[in-house]
C-alpha positions as CSV (number, residue, x, y, z in Angstrom):
1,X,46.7,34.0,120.9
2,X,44.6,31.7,123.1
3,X,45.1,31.5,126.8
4,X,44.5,28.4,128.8
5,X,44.5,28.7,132.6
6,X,45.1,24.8,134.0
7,X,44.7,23.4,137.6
8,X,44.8,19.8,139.1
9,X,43.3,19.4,142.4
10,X,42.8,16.5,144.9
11,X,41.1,16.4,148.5
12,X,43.6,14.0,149.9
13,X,46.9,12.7,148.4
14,X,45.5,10.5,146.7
15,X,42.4,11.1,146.7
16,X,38.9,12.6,144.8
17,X,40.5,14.5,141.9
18,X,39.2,17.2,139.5
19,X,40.6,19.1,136.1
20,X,40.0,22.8,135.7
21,X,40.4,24.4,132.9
22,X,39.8,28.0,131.8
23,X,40.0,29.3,128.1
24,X,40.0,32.6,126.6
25,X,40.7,34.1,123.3
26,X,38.7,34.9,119.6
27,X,36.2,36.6,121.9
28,X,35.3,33.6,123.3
29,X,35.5,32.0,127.3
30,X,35.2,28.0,127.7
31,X,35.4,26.4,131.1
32,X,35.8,23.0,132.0
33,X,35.3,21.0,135.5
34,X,36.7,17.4,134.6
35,X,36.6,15.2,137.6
36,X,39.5,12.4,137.3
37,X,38.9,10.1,139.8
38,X,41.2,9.4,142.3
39,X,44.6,10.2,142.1
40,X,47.2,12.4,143.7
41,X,47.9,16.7,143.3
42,X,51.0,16.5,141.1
43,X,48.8,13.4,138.8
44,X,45.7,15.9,138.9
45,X,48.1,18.5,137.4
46,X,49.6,16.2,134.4
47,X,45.8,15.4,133.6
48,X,45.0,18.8,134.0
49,X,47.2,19.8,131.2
50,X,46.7,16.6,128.9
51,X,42.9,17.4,129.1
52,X,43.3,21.2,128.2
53,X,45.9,20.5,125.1
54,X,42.8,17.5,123.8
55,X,40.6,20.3,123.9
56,X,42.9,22.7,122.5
57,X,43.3,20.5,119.6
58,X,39.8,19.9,119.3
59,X,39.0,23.3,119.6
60,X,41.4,24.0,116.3
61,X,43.3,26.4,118.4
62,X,46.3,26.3,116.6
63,X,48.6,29.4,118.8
64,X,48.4,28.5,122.5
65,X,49.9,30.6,125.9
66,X,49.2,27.8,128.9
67,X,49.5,29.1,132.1
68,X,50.2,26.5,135.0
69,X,50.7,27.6,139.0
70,X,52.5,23.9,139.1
71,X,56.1,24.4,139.1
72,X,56.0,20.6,138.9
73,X,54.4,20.5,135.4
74,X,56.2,23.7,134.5
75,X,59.5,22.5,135.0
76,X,59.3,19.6,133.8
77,X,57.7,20.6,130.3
78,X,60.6,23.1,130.4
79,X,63.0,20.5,130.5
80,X,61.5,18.0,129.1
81,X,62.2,16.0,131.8
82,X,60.8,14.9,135.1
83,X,63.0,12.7,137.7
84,X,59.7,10.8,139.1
85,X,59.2,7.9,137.0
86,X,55.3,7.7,137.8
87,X,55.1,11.0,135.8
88,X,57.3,9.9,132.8
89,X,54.2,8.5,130.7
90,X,52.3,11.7,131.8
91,X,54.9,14.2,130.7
92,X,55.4,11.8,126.9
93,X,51.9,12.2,126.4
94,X,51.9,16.0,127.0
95,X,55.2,17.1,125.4
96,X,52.8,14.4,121.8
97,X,50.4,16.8,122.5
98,X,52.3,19.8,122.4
99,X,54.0,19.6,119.4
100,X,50.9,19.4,117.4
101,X,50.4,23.1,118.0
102,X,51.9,26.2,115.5
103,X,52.9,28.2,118.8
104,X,53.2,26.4,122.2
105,X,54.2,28.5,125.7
106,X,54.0,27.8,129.0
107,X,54.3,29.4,132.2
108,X,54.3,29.1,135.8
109,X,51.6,31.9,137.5
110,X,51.1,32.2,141.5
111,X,47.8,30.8,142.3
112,X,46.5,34.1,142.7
113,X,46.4,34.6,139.0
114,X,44.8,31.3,138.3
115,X,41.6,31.2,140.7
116,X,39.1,30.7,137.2
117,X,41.1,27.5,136.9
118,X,41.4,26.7,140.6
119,X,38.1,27.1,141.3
120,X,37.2,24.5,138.0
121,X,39.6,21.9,140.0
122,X,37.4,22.1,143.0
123,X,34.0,22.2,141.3
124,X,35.0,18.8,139.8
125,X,36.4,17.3,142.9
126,X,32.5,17.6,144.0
127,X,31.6,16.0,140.9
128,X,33.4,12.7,141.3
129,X,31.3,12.5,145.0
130,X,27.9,13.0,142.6
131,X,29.1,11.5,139.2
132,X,28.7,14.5,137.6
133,X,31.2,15.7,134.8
134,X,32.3,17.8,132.1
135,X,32.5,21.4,130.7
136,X,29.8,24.1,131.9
């Protein structure tokens, strides 16, 4: 099974954004520093997770374990649900997403366990100040 480590990050509220995302499984370790622009945390955390299933999907990775340290996102893909309508569309476009996989999970982490992904999120933040993007 492939585990995916996701983070959304933004310096401000809204603000410079960045996507971090850490894969591993088959023997093999991608990372990804996506910078998004400006947005807010909880949008930075939607994209976050829409970027990661894209490049699951692209990947071929067909049996996916995500893990998320947003209760936000991980409540609201448990439910299927999210009461903030500005995350509606977000949350449609994930749930698409997810049912193109075999075997889909989620769960929530503590940030402590996500730092790979975290640290992703922060490195792309940078790269919206230098116009830099993209996986390393």
């Amino acid at each position: 099974m492939i585990e995916v480590y996701i983070d959304g990050a933004s310096a401000g509220n809204p603000g410079p954004s960045g996507a971090g995302i850490f894969i591993k499984g088959n023997g093999e370790v991608h990372r990804f520093s996506i910078p998004l622009g400006s947005m807010t945390n909880h949008e930075a955390e939607y994209h976050a997770f829409i970027k990661a299933l894209e490049i699951c999907l692209e990947k071929g990775f067909k049996t996916v374990s995500f893990r998320t340290d947003s209760e936000l996102v991980n409540k609201a893909v448990e439910k299927e649900f999210v009461k903030n309508k500005l995350y509606a569309p977000l949350l449609e476009s994930a749930l698409r997403l997810t049912k193109k996989f075999d075997l889909f999970f989620m769960k929530w982490i503590p940030s402590s366990l996500n730092k790979s992904a975290d640290e992703l999120a922060r490195q792309a933040i940078r790269k919206n100040e230098s116009g830099l993007g993209g996986a390393e």
